[in-house]
C-alpha positions in Angstrom: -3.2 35.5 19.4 -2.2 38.7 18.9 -5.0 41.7 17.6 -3.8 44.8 16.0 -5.1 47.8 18.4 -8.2 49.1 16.4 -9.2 45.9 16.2 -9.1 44.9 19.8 -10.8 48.8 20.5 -13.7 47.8 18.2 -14.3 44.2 19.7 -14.5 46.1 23.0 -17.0 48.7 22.2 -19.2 46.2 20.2 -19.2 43.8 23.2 -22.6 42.5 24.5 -24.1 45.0 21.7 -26.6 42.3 20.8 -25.9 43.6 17.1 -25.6 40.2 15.3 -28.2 39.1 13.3 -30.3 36.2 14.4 -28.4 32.7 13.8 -30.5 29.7 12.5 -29.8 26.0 12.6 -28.3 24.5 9.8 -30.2 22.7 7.0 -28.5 19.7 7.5 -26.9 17.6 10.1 -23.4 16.0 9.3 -21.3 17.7 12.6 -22.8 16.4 15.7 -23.2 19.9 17.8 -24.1 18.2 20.8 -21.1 15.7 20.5 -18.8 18.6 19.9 -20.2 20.8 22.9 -20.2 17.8 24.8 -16.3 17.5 24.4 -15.6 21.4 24.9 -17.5 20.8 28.2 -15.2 17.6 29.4 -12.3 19.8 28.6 -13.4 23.1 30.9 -14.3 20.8 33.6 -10.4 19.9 33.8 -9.7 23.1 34.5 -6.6 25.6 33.5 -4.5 23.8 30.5 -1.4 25.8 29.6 1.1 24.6 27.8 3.8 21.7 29.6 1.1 21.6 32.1 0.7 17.8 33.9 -3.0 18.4 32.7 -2.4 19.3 29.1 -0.6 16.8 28.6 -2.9 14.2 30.4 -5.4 15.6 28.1 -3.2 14.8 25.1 -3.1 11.5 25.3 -6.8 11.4 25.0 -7.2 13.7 22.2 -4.2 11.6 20.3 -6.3 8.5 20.4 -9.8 10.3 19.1 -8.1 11.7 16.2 -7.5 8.8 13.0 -4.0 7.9 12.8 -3.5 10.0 15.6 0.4 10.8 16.7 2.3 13.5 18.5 4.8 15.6 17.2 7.7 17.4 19.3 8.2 21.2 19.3 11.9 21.6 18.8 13.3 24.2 21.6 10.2 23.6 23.8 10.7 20.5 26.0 7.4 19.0 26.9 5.3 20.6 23.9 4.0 18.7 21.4 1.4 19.0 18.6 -1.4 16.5 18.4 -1.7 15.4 14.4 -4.2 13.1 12.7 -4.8 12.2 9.4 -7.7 10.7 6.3 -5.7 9.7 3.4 -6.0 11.2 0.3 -4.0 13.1 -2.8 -1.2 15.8 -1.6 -0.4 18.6 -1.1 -2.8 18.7 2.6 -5.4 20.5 3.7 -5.1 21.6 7.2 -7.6 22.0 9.8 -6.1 23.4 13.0 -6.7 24.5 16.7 -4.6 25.3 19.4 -5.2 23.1 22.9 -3.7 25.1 25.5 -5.1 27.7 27.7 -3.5 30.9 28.3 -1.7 30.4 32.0 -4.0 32.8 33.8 -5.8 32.1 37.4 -8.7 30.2 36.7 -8.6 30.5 33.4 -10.6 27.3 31.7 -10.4 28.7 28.1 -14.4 27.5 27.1 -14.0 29.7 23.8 -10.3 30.2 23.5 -9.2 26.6 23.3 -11.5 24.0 24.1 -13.7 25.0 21.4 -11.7 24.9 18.1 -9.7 21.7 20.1 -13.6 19.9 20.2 -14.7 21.3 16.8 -11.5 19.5 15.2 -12.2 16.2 17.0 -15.5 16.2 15.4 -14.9 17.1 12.0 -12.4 14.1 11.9 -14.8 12.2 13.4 -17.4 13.5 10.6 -15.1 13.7 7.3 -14.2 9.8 8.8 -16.9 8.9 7.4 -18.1 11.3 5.1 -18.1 10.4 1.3 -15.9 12.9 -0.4 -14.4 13.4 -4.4 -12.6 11.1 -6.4 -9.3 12.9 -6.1 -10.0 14.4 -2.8 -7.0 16.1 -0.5 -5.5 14.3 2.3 -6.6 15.8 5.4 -4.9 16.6 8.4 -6.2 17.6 12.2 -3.7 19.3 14.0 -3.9 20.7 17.7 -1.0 23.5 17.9 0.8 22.9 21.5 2.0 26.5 23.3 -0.5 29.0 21.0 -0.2 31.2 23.7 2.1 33.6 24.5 4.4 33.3 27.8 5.4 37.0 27.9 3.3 39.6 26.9 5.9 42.3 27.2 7.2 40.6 24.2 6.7 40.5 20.5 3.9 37.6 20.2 5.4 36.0 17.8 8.3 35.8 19.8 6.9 33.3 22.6 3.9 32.0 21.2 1.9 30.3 18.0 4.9 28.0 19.2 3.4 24.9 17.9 2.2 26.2 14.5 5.6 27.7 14.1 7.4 24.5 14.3 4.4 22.6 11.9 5.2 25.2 9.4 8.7 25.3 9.6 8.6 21.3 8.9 5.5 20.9 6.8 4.9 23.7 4.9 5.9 22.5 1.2 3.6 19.6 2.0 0.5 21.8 2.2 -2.2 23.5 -0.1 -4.2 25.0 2.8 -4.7 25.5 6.3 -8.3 26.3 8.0 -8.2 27.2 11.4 -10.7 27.1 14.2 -10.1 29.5 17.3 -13.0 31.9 18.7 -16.0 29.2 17.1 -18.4 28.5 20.1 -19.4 31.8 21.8 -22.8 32.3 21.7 -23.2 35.4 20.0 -21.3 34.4 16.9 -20.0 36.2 13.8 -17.2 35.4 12.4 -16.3 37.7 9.4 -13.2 37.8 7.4 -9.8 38.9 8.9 -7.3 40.8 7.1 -4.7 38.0 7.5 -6.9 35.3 5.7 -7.1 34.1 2.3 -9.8 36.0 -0.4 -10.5 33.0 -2.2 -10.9 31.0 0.5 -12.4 32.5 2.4 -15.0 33.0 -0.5 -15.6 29.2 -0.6 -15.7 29.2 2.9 -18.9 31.2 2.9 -20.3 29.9 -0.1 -20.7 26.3 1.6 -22.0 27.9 4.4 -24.7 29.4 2.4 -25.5 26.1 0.8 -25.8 24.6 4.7 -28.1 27.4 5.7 -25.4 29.5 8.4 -24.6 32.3 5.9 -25.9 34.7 8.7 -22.9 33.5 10.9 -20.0 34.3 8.1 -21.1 38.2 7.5 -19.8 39.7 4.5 -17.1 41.9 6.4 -13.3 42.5 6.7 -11.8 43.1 10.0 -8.0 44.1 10.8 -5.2 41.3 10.6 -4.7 38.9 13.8 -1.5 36.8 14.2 -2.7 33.9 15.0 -1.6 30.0 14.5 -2.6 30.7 10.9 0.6 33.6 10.6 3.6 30.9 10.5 1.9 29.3 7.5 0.7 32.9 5.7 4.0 33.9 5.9 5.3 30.6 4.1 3.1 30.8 1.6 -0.1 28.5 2.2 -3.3 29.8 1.7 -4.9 30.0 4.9 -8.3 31.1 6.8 -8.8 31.9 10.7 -12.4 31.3 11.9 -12.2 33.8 14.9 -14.7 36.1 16.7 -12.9 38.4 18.1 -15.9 40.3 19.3 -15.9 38.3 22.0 -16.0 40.0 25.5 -14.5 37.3 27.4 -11.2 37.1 25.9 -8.6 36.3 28.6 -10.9 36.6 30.8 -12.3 34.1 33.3 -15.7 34.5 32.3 -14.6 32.7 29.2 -16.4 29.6 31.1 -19.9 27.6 29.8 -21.7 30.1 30.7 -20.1 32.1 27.8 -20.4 29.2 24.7 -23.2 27.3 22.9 -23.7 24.2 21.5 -25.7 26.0 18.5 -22.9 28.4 18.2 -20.5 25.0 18.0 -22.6 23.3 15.1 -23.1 26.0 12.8 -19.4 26.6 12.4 -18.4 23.1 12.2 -21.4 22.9 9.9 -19.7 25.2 7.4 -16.4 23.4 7.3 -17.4 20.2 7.0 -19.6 21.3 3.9 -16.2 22.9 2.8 -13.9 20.0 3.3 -16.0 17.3 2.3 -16.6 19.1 -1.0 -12.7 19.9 -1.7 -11.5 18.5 -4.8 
């Protein structure tokens, strides 16, 4: 992703501050933490994933056939990128819930945060909302893992070379959508995710309300930050209300400390806590 300036400034000199307030465990236990942290910590142990990599797309294949009705989708212009999708049935237009799966292609870079995270918190709310009862009337939802999130050339524009995946979902599947809620910085262990600029008021608001009624208000402050482009962006910019669950106060950011030693299983349950209450509640 891409951080405006003042942004990325701040995140820098709040890092390791210790200023969050204390997290507690949620009230209630309907997204397996451990499972979830369990699967972030297969993926690290694979090492780098960029995108087109041999191991990204070995991991695929695996990720494909954990998701329900689970199926890959090509990214036109990008030869050997593809988007993971998965679906529960239910009334259109979609709700979205979204990660990206690569790793930026950095030397030992293993991404524990910034990838494998949101990619393991998506498995498990499928897994979850699978089996979850939810409204009469209830959206269909859809788990998608964005293929080539990151950029190949920072010199550039970011949208011009990455969010590649999301780009092409968006160009195809926008009109089919009421919402998108994506997952990227959810797992570090000092977590507080407040509001960017990019994402949606109003959903954001229910957002934080069902995290309230879980018990893990603490770790959705009551705060705005500046606007990131993210994997959220392409589908903003078409019109779909969407919400980006990112810390960027996280010191590790493309950095190879962003390893296990920088994530929680805690950190991991209380934000897939919070969206399951918010997707299983959707009417």
């Amino acid at each position: 992703m891409r951080v405006l300036l003042g942004v990325l400034l701040a995140a820098l000199a709040c890092a390791g501050c210790g200023s969050h307030p204390a997290q507690q465990s949620a009230r209630v236990d309907r997204f397996d933490g451990s499972r979830a942290f369990a699967e972030l910590r297969r993926e690290v142990e694979l090492g780098p994933r960029p995108a087109g990599s041999p191991v990204l797309r070995k991991l695929a294949v695996r990720l494909k056939h954990a998701l329900p009705r689970g199926h890959f989708e090509a990214v036109p212009g990008h030869p050997g990128l593809r988007n993971i999708v998965g679906r529960i049935p239910g009334k259109r237009p979609a709700v979205v819930v979204a990660a990206h799966y690569d790793t930026k292609n950095l030397p030992g870079f293993v991404g524990a945060n910034d990838g494998a995270g949101g990619t393991a918190a998506v498995l498990e709310l499928a897994r979850a909302l699978r089996h979850t009862k939810r409204p009469k009337g209830a959206p269909e939802l859809r788990f998608v893992l964005f293929d080539g999130e990151e950029a190949t050339d920072d010199d550039r524009d970011f949208l011009a070379t990455g969010v590649r995946g999301s780009k092409a979902y968006a160009r195809r599947h926008a009109d089919e959508l009421r919402a998108l809620v994506l997952l990227d910085f959810v797992a570090d262990k000092d977590l507080s995710i407040p509001r960017e600029a990019g994402s949606n008021a109003k959903l954001w608001a229910r957002l934080r309300k069902a995290a309230k009624r879980v018990g893990v208000g603490g770790t959705f402050p009551d705060e705005l930050r500046g606007e990131i482009t993210d994997d959220h962006t392409p589908f903003t910019a078409r019109g779909v209300p969407s919400i980006d669950l990112i810390d960027f106060d996280f010191p590790c950011w493309h950095e190879t400390c962003d390893d296990m030693s920088a994530v929680s299983a805690s950190s991991l349950d209380r934000s897939g806590e919070a969206v399951v209450e918010l997707l299983r509640t959707w009417r």
